[in-house]
The first five atom37 places (N, CA, C, CB, O) and aatype in JSON, in Angstrom:
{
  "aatype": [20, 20, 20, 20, 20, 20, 20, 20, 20, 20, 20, 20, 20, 20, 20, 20, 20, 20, 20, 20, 20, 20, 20, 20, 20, 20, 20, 20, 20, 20, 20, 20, 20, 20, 20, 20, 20, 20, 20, 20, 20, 20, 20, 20, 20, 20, 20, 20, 20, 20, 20, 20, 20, 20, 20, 20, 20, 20, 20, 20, 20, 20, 20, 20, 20, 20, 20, 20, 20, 20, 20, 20, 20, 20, 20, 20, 20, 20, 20, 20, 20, 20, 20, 20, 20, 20, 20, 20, 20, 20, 20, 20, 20, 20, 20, 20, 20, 20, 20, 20, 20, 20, 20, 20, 20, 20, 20, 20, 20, 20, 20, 20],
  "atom_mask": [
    [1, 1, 1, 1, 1],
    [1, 1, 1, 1, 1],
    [1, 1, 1, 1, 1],
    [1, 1, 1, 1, 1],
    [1, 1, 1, 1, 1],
    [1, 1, 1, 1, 1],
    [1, 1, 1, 1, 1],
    [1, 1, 1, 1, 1],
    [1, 1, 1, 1, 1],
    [1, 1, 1, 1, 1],
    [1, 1, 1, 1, 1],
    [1, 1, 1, 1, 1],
    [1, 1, 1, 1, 1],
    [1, 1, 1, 1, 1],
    [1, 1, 1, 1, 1],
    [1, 1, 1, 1, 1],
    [1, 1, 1, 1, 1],
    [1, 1, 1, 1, 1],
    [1, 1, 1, 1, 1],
    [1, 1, 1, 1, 1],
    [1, 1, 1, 1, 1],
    [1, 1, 1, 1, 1],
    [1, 1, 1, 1, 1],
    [1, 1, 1, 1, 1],
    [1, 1, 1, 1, 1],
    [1, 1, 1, 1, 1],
    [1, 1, 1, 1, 1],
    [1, 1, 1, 1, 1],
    [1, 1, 1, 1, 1],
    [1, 1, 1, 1, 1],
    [1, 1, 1, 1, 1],
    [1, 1, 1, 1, 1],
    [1, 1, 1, 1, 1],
    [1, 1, 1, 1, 1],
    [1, 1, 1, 1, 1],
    [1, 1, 1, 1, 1],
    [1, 1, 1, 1, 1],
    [1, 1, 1, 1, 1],
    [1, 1, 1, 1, 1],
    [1, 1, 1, 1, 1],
    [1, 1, 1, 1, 1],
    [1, 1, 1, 1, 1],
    [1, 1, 1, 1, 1],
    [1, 1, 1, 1, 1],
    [1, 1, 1, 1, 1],
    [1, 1, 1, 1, 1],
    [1, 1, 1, 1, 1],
    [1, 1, 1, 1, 1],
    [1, 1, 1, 1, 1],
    [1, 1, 1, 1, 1],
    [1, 1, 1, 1, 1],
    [1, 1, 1, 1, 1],
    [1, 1, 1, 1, 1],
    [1, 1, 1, 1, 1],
    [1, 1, 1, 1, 1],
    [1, 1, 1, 1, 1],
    [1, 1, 1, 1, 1],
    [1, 1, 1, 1, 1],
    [1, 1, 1, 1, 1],
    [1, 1, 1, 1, 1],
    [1, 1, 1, 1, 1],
    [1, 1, 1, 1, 1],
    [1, 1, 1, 1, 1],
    [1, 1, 1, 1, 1],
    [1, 1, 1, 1, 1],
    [1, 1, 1, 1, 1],
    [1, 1, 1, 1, 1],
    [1, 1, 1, 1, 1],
    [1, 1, 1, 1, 1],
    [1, 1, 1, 1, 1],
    [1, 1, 1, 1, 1],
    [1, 1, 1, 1, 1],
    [1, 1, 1, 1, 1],
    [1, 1, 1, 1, 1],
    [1, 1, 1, 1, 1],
    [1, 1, 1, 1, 1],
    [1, 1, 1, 1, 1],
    [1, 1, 1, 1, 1],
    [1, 1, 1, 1, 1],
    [1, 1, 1, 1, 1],
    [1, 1, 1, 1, 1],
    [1, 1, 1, 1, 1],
    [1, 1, 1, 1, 1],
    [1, 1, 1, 1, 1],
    [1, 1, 1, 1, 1],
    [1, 1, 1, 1, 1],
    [1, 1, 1, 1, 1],
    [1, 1, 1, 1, 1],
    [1, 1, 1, 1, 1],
    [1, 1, 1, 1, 1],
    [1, 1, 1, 1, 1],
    [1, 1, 1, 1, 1],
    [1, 1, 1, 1, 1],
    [1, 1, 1, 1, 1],
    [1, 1, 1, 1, 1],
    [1, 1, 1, 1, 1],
    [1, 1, 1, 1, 1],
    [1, 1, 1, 1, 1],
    [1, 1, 1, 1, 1],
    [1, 1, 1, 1, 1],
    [1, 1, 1, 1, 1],
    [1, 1, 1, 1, 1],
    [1, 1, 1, 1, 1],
    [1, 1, 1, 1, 1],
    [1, 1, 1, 1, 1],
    [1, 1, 1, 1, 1],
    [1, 1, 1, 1, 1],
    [1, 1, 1, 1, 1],
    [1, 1, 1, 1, 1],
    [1, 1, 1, 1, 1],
    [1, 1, 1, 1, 1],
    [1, 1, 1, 1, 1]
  ],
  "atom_positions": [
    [[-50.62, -6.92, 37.75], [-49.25, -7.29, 38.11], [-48.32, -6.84, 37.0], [-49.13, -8.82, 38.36], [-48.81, -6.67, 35.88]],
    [[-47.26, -6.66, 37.17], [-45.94, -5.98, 36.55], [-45.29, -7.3, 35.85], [-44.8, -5.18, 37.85], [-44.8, -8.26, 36.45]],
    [[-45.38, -7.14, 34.57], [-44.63, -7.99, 33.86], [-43.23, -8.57, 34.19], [-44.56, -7.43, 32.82], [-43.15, -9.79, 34.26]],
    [[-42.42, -8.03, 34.36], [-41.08, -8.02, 35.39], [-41.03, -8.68, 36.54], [-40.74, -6.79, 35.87], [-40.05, -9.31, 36.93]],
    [[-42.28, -8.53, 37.24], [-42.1, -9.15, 38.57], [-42.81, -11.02, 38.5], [-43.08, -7.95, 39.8], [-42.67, -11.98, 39.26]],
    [[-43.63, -10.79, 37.09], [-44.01, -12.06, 37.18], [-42.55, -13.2, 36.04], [-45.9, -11.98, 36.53], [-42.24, -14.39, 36.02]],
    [[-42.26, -12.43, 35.59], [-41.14, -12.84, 34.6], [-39.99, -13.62, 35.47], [-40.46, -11.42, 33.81], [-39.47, -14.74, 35.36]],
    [[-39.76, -12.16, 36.7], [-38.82, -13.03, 37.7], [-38.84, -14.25, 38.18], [-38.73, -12.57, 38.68], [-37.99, -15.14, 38.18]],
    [[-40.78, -14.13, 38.94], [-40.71, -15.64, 39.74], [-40.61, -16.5, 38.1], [-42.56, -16.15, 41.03], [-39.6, -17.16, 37.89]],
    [[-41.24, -16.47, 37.48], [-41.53, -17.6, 36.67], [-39.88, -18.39, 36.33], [-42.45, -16.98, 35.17], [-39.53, -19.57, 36.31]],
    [[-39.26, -17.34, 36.14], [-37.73, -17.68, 36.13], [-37.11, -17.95, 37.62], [-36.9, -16.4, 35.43], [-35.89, -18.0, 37.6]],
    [[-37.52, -18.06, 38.51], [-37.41, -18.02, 39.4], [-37.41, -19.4, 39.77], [-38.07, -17.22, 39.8], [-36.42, -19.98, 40.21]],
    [[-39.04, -20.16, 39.51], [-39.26, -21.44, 39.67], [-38.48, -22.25, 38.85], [-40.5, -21.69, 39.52], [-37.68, -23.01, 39.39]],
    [[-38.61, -22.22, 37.17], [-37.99, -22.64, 36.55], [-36.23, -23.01, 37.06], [-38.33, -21.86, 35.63], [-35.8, -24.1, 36.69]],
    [[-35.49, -22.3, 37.7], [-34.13, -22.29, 38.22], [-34.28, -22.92, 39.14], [-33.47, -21.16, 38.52], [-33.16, -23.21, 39.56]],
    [[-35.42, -23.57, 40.09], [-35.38, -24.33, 41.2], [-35.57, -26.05, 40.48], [-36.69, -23.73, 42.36], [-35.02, -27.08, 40.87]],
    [[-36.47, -25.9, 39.4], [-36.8, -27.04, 39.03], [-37.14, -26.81, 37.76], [-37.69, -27.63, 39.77], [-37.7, -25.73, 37.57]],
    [[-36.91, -27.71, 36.53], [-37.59, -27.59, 35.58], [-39.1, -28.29, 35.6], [-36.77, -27.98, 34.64], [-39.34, -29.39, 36.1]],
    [[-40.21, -27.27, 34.84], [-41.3, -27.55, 35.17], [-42.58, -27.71, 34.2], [-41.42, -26.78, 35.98], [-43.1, -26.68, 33.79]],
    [[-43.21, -29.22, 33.74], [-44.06, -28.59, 32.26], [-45.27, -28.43, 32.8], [-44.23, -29.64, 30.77], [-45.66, -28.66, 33.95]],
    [[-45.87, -27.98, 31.78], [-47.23, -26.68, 31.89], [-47.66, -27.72, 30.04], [-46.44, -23.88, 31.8], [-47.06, -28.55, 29.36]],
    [[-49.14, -26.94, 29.95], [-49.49, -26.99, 28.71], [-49.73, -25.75, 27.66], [-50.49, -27.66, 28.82], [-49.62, -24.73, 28.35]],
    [[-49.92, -25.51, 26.78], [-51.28, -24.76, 26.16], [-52.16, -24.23, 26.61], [-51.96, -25.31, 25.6], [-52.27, -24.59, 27.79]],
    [[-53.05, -23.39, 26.3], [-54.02, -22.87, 26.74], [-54.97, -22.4, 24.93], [-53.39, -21.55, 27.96], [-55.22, -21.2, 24.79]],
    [[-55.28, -23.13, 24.01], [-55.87, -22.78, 23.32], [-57.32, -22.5, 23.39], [-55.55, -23.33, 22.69], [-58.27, -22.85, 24.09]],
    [[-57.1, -21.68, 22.34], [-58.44, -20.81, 21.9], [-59.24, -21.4, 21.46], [-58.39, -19.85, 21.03], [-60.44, -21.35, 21.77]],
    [[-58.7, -22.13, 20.57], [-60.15, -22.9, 19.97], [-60.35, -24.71, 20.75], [-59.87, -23.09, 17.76], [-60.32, -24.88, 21.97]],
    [[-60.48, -25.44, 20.11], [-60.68, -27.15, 20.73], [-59.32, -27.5, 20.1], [-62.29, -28.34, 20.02], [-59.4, -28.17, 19.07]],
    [[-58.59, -27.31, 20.35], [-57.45, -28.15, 19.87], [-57.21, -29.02, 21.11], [-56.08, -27.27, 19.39], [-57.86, -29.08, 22.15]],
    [[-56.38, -29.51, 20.83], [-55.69, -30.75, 22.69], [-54.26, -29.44, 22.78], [-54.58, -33.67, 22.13], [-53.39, -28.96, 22.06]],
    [[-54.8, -29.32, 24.2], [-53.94, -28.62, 24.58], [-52.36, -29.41, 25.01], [-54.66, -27.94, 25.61], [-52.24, -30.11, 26.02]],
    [[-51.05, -29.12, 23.9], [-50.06, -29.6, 24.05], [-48.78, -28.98, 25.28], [-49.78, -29.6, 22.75], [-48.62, -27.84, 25.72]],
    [[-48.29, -29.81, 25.48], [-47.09, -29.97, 26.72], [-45.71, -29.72, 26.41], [-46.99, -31.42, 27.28], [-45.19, -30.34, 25.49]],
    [[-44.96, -28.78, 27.14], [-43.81, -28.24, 26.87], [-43.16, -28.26, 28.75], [-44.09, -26.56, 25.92], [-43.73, -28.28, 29.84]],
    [[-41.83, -28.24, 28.32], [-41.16, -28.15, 29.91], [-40.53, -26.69, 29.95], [-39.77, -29.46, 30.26], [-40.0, -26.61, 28.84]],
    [[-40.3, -25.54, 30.59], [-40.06, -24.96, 31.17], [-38.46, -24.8, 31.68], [-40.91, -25.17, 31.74], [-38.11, -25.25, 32.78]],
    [[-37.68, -24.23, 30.93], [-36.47, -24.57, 31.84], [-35.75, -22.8, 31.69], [-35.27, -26.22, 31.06], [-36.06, -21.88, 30.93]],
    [[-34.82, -22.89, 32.65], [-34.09, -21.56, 32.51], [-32.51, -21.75, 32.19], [-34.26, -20.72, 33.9], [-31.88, -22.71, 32.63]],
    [[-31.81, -20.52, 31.21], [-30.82, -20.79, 30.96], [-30.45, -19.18, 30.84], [-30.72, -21.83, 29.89], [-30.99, -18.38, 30.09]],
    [[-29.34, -18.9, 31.83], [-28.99, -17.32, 32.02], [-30.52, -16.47, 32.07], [-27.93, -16.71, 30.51], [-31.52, -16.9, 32.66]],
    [[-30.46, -15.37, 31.45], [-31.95, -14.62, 31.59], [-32.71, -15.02, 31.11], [-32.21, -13.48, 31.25], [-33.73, -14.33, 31.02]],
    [[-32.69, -16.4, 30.5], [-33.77, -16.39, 29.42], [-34.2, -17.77, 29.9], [-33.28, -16.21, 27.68], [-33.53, -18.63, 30.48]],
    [[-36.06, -17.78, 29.37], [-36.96, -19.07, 29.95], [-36.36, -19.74, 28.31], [-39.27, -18.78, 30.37], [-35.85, -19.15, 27.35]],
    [[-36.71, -21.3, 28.54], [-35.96, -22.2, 27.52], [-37.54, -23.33, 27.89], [-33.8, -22.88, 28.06], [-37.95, -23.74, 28.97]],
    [[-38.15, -23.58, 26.39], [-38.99, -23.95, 26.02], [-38.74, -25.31, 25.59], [-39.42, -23.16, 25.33], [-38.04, -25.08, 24.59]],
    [[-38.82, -26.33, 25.66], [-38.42, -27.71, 24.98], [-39.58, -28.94, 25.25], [-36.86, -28.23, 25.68], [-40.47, -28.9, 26.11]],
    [[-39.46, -29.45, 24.79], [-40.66, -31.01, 24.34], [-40.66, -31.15, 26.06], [-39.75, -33.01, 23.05], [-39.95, -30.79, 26.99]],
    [[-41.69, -31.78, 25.9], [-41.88, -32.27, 27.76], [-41.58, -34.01, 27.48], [-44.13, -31.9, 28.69], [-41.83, -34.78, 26.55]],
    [[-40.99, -34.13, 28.62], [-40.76, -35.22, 29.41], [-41.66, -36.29, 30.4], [-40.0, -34.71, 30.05], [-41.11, -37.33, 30.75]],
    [[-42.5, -36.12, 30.65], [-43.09, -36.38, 31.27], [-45.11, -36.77, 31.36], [-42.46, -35.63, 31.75], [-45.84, -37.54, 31.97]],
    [[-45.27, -35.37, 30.04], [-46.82, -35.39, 29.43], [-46.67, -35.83, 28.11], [-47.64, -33.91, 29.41], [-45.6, -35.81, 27.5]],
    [[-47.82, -36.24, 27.64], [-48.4, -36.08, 26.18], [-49.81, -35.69, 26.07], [-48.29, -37.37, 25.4], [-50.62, -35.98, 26.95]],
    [[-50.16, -34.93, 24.84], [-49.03, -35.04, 23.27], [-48.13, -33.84, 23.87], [-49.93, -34.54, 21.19], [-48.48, -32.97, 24.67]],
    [[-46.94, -34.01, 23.28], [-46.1, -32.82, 23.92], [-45.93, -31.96, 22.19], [-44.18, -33.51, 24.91], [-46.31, -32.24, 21.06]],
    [[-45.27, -30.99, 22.72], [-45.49, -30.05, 21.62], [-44.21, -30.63, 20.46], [-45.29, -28.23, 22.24], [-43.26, -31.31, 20.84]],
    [[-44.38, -30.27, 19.29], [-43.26, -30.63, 18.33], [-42.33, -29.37, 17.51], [-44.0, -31.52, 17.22], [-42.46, -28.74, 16.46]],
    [[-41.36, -29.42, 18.62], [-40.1, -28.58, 17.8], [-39.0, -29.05, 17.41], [-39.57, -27.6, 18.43], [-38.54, -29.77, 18.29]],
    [[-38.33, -28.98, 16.49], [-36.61, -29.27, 16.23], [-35.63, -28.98, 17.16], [-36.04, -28.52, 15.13], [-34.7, -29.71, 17.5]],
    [[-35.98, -27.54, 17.67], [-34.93, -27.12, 18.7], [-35.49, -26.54, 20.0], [-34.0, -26.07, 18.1], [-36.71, -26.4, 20.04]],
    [[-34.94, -26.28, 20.8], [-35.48, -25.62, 22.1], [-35.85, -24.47, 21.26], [-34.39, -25.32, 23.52], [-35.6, -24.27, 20.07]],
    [[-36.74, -23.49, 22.43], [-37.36, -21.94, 21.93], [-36.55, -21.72, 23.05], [-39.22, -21.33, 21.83], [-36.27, -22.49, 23.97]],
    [[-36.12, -20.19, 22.78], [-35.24, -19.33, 23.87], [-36.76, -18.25, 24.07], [-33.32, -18.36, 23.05], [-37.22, -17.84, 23.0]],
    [[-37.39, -17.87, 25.15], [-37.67, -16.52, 25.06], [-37.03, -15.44, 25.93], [-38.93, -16.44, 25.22], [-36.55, -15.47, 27.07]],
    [[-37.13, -14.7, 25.25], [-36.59, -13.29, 25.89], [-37.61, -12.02, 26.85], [-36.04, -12.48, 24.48], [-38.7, -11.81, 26.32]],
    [[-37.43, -11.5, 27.7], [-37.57, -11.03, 28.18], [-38.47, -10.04, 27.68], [-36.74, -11.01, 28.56], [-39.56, -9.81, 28.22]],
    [[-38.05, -9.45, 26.67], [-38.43, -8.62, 25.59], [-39.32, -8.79, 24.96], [-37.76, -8.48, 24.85], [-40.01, -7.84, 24.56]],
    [[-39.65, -10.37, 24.61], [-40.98, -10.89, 23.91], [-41.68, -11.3, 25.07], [-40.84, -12.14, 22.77], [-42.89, -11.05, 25.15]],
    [[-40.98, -12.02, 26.14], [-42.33, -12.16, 26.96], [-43.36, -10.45, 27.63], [-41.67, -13.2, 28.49], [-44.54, -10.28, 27.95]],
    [[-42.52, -9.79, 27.6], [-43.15, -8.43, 28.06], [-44.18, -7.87, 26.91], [-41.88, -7.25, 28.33], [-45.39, -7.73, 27.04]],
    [[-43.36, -7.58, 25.71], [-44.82, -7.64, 24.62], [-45.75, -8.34, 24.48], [-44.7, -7.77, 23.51], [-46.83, -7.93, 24.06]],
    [[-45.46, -9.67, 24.83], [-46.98, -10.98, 24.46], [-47.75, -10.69, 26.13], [-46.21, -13.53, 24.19], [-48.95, -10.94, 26.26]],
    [[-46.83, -10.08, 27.49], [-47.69, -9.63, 28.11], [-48.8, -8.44, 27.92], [-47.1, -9.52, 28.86], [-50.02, -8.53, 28.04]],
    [[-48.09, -7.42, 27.63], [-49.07, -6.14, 27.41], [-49.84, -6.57, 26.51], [-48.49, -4.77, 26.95], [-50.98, -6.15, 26.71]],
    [[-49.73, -7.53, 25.15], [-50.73, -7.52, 24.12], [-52.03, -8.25, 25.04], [-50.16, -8.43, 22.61], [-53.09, -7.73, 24.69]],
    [[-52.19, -9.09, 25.88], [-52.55, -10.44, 26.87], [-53.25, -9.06, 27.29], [-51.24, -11.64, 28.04], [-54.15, -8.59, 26.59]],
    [[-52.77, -8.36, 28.57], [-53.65, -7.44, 29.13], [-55.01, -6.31, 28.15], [-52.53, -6.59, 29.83], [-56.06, -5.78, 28.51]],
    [[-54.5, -6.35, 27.26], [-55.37, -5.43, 26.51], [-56.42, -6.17, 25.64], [-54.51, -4.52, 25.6], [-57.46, -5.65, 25.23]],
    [[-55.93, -7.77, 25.35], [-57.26, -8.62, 24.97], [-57.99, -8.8, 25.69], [-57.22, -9.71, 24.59], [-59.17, -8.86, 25.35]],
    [[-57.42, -9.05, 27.59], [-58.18, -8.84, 29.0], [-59.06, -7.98, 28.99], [-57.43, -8.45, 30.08], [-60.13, -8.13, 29.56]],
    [[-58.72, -6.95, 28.32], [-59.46, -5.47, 28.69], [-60.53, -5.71, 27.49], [-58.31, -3.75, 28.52], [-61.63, -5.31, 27.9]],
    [[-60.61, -6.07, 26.55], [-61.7, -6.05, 25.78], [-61.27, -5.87, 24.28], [-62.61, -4.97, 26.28], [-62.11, -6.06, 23.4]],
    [[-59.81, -5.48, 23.92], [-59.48, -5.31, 22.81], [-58.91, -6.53, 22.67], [-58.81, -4.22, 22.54], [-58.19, -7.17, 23.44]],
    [[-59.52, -6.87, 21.0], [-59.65, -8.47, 20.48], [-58.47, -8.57, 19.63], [-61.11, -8.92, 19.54], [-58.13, -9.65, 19.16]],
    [[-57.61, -7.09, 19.33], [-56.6, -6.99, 18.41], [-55.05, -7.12, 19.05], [-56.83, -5.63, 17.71], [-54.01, -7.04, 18.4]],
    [[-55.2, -7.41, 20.86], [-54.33, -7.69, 21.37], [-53.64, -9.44, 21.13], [-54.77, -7.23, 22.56], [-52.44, -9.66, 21.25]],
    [[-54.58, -10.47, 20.81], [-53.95, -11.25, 20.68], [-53.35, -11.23, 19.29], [-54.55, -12.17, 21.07], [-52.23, -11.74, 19.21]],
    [[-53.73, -10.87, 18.48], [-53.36, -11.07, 17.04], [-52.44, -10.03, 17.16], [-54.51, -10.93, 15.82], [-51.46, -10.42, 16.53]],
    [[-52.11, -8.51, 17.8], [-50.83, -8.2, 17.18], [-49.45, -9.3, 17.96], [-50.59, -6.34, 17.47], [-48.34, -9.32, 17.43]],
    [[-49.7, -10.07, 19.13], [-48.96, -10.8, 19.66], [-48.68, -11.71, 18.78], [-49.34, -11.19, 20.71], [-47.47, -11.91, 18.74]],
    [[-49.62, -12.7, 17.65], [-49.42, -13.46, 17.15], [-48.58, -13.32, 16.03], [-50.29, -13.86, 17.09], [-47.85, -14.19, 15.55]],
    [[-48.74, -12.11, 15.65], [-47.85, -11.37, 14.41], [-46.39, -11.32, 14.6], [-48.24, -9.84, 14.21], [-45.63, -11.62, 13.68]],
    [[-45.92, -10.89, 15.96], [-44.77, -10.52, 16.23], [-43.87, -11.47, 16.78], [-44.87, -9.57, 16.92], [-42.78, -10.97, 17.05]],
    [[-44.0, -12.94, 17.08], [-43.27, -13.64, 18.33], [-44.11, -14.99, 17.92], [-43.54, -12.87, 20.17], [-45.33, -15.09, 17.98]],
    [[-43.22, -15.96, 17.51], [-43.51, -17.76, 17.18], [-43.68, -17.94, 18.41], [-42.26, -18.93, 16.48], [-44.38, -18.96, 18.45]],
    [[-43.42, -17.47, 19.88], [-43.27, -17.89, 21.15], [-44.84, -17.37, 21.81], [-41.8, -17.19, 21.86], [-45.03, -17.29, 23.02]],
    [[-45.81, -17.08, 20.87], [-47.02, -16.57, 21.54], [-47.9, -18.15, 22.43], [-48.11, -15.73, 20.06], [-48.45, -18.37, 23.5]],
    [[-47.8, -18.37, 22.05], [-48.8, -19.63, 22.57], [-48.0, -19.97, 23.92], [-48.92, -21.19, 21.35], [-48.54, -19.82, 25.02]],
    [[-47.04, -20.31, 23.83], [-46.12, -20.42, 25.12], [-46.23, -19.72, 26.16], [-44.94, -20.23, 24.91], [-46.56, -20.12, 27.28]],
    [[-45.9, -18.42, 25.79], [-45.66, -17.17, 26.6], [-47.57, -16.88, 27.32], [-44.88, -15.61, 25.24], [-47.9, -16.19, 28.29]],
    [[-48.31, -17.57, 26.54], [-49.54, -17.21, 26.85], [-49.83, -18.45, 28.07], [-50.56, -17.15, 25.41], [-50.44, -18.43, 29.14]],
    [[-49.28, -19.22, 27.55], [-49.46, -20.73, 29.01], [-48.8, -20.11, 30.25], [-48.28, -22.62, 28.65], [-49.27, -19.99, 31.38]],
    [[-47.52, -19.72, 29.73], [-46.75, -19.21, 31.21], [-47.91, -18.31, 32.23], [-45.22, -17.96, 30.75], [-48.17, -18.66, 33.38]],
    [[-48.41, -17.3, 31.65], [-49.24, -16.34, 32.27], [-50.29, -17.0, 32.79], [-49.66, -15.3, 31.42], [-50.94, -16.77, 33.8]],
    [[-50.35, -17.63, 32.19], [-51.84, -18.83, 33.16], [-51.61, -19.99, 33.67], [-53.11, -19.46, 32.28], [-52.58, -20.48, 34.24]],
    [[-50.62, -20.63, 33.66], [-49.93, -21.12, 35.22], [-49.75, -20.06, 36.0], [-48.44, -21.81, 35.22], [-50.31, -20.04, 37.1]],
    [[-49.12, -19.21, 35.66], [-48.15, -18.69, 36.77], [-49.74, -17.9, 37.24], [-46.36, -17.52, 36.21], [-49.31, -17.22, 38.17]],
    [[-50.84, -17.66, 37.2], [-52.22, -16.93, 37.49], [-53.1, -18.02, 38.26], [-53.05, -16.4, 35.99], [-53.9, -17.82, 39.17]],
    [[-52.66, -19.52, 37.52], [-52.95, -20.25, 38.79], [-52.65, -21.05, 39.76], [-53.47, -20.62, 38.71], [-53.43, -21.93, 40.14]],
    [[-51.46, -20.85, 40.29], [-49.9, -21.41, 40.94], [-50.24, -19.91, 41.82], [-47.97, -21.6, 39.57], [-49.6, -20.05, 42.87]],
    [[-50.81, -18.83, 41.86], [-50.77, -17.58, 42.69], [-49.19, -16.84, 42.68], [-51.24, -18.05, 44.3], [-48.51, -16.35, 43.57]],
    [[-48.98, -17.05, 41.06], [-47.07, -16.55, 41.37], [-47.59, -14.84, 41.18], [-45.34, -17.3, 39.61], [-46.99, -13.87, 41.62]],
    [[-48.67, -14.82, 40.51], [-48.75, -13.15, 40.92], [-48.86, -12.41, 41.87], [-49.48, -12.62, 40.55], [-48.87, -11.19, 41.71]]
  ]
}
């Protein structure tokens, strides 16, 4: 699936409803809770309402379009077998862990 087209719905849903999701870690951590919201083009990341433990930030995360499309392609190529896809994602974008939940809701919600 086309990064773009999953970016849309995800922003898509988000604009119908705000919606929390968790984590998806790698190792045993407790996977933490964030809500989902949209604001102009951009998905808007903030403490959840509703779950715990929810995640701990000072301020909302804005992501951009731009980072969610890189933390996608890096995502597909750890898919594929290269192990250096998550780590250059982790290098580039505080919004990796996030951007990595979105892709796996939205993979099992069938928004692809």
């Amino acid at each position: 699936m086309n990064a773009l087209i999953l970016w849309e719905k995800l922003r898509e849903e988000a604009s119908l409803s705000e919606f929390e999701i968790h984590t998806v870690p790698q190792n045993k951590s407790i996977p933490l809770w964030f809500l989902v919201d949209v604001s102009d083009k951009h998905l808007v990341i903030k403490k959840a309402k509703n779950h715990t433990p929810s995640i701990k930030i000072s301020m909302d995360r804005v992501i951009t379009y731009k980072d969610f499309e890189f933390v996608y392609r890096c995502n597909e190529r750890w898919l594929k077998g290269d192990p250096s896809g998550r780590q250059e994602a982790v290098k580039k974008s505080q919004n990796t862990a996030y951007i990595y939940a979105l892709i796996a809701e939205a993979s099992k919600q069938k928004v692809l």
